[in-house]
C-alpha positions as CSV (number, residue, x, y, z in Angstrom):
1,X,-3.8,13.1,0.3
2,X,-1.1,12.6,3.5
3,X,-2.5,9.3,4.2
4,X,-2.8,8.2,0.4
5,X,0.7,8.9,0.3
6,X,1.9,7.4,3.3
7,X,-0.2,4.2,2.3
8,X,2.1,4.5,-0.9
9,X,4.8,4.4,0.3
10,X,4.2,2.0,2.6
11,X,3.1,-0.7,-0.2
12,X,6.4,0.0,-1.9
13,X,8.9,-0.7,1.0
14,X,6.3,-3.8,2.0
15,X,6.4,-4.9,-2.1
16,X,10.3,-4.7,-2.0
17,X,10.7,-6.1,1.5
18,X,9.1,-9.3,0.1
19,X,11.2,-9.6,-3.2
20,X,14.3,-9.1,-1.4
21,X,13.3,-11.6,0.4
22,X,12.2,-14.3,-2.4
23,X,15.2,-12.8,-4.5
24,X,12.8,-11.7,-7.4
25,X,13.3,-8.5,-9.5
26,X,11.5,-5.7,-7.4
27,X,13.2,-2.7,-6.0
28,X,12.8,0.6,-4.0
29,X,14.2,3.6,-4.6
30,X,13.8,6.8,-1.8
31,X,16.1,10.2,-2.4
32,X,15.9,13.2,0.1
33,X,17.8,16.3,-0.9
34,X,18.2,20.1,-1.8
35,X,16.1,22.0,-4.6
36,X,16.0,25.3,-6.3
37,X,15.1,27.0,-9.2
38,X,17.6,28.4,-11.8
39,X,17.2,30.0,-15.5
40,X,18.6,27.2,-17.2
41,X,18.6,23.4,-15.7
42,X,22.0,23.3,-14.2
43,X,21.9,27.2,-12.5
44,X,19.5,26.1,-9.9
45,X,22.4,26.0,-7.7
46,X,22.8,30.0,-7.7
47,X,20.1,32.3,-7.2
48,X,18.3,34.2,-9.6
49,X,18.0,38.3,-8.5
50,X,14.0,38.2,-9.6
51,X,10.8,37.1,-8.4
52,X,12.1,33.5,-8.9
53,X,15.2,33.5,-6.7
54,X,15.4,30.5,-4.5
55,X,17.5,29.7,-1.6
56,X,18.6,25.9,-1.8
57,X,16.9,24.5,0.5
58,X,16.7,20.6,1.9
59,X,12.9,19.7,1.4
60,X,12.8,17.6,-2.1
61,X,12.1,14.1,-1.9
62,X,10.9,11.1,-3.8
63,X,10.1,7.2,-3.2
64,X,9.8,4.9,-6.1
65,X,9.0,1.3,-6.7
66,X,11.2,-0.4,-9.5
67,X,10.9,-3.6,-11.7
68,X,14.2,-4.7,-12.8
69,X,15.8,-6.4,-15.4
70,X,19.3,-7.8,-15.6
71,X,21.6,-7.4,-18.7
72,X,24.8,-8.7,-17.5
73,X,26.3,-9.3,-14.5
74,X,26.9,-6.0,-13.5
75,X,24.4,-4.1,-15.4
76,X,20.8,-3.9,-15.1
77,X,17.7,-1.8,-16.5
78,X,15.0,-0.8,-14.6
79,X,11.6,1.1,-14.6
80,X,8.9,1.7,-12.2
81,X,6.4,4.4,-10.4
82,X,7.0,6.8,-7.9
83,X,6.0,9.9,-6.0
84,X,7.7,12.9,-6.2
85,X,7.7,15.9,-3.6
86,X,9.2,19.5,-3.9
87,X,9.7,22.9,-2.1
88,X,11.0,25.8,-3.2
89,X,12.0,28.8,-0.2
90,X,11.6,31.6,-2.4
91,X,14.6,34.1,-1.5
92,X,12.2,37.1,-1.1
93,X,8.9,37.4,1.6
94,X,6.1,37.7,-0.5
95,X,5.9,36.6,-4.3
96,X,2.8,36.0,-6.2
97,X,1.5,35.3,-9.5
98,X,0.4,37.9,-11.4
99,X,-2.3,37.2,-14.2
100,X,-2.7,38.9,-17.3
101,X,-6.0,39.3,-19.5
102,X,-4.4,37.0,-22.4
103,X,-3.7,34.0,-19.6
104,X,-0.4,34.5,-19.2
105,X,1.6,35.0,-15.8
106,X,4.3,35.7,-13.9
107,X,6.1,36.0,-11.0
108,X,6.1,39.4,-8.8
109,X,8.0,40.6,-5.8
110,X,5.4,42.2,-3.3
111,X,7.0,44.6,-0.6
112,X,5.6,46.1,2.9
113,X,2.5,47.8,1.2
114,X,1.0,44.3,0.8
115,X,1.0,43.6,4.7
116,X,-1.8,46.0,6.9
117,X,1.6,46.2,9.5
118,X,4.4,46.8,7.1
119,X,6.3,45.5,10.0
120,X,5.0,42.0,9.1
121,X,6.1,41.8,5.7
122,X,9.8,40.5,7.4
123,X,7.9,37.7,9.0
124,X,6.8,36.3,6.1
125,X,7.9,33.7,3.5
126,X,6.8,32.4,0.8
127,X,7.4,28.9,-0.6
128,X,6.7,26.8,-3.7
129,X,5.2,23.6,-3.6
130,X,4.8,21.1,-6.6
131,X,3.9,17.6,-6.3
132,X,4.6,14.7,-9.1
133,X,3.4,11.1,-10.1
134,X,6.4,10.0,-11.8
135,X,7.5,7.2,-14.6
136,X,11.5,6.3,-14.0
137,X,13.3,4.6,-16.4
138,X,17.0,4.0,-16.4
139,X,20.0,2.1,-16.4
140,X,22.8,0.6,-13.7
141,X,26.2,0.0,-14.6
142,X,28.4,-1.9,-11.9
143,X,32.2,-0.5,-11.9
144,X,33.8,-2.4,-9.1
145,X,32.2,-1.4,-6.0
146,X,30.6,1.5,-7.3
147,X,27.0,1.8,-9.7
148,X,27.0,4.1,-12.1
149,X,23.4,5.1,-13.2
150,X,21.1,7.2,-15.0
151,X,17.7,7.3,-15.0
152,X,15.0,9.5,-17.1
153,X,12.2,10.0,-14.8
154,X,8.7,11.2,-16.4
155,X,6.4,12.8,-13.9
156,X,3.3,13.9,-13.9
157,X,2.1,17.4,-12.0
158,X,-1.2,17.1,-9.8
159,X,-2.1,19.4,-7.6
160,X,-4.3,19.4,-4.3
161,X,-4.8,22.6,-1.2
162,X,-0.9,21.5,-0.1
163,X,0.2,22.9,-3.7
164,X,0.8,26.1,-5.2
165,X,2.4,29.3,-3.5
166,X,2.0,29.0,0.1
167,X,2.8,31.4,2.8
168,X,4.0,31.3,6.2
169,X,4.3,33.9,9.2
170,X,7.0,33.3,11.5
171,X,7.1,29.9,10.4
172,X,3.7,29.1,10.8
173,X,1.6,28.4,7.3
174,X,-1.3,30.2,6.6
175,X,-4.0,28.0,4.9
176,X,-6.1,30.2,3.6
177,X,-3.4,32.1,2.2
178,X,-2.3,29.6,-0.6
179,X,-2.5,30.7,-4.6
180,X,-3.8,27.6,-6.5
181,X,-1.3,28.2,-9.4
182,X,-1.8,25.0,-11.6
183,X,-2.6,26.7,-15.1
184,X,0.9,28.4,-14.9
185,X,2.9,24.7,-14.2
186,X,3.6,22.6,-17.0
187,X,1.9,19.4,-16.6
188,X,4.5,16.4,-17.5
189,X,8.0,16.9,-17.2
190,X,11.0,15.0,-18.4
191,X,14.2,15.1,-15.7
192,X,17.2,12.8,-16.3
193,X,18.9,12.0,-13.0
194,X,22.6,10.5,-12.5
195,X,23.3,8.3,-9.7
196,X,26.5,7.3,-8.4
197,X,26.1,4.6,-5.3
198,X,28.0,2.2,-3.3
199,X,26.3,-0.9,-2.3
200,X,22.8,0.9,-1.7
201,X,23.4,4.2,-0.7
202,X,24.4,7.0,-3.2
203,X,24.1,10.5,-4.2
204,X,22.0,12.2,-7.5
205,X,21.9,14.7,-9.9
206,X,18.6,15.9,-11.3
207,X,18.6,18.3,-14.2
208,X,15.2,19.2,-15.8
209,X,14.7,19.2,-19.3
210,X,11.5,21.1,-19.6
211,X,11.0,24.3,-17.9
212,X,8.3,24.5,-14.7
213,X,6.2,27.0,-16.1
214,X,3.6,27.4,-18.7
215,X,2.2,30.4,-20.2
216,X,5.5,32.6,-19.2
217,X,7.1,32.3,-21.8
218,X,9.2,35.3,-21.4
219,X,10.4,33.0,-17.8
220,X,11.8,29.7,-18.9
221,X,12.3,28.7,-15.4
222,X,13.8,25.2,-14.5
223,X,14.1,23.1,-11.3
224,X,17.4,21.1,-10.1
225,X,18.0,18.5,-7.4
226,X,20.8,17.0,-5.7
227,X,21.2,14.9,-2.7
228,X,21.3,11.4,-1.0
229,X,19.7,8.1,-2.2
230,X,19.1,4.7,-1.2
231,X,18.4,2.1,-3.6
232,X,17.6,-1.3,-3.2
């Protein structure tokens, strides 16, 4: 999957390299910032005291490759295809999905029983992984030097072995300790993202309209995003 991905990615800077080039209507977008997970879609910034406390943490990123179309000088629409990328550093060691007979889950908080050396248990963390195929749409808006945008970005969950709850001891992840937990994430999401840039480098917003999780209802769980952009 690494070297689908990487192939991706570079197709999309090679595709836009070219149009900037000829002056055509094909552009790249990459973002690289913070993520976490919050109990409604703008509290992802402050941590939640359960199983789903997150630490905001700098490992969400996403590359996409736009088509777009000019509707006046300064103001353009655009949609394209991307690849989406998230983390989440759960604040506490060692969480895991707990099933129920009906096929519901949720989140629990293991503690030091769940280790053979309790003294391990402080080693570990565990972290969230989800992985997107994602459908941007949006809008630019040219105010003097500075683009105003905002962009509603349809993705798509898959997941693979490099997905799921995965665990680490002292920093090193521990394959065969990963909890395949794909029935529990919703699988389409709807974010809307705001942009502000100047030239081609920016910052975003991304609020989630849909919450991460399926069949917890009793969780309504939602990511957030914020960070730096580039846009071409």
């Amino acid at each position: 999957m690494k070297r689908i991905v990487v192939c991706l990615i570079a197709l999309m800077l090679a595709l836009a390299a070219s149009a900037q080039g000829k002056g055509n209507r094909i552009g790249i977008a990459f973002m690289a910032g913070v993520d976490g997970l919050g109990s409604s879609p703008t509290s992802g910034i402050r941590t939640m005291n359960n199983a789903y406390g997150t630490r905001l943490w700098f490992n969400s990123w996403q590359v996409e490759l736009n088509y777009k179309l000019k509707i006046t000088r300064k103001t353009y629409f655009h949609f394209g295809v991307g690849y989406e990328s998230d983390v989440f550093k759960m604040d506490n060691n060692i969480v895991e999905m707990l099933r129920y007979k009906d096929g519901t889950g949720e989140l629990v908080i293991l503690d030091e029983t769940a280790c053979v050396n309790p003294y391990d248990f402080y080693d570990y963390e565990t972290r969230l992984v989800t992985r997107y195929i994602n459908i941007p749409v949006g809008i630019q808006i040219g105010l003097g030097d500075l683009r105003l945008g905002v962009t509603l970005v349809a993705g798509f969950n898959y997941t693979s072995r490099n997905t799921g709850l995965k665990y680490s001891y002292r920093g090193i992840t521990e394959n065969d300790k990963t909890d395949n937990i794909s029935q529990f994430i919703n699988p389409y999401k709807i974010d809307v993202r705001f942009e502000l840039l100047y030239d081609c480098v920016g910052i975003y917003c991304q609020l989630a309209t849909r919450p991460l999780f399926q069949n917890t209802d009793f969780n309504r769980i939602y990511p957030f995003k914020a960070g730096v952009m580039l846009r071409f």
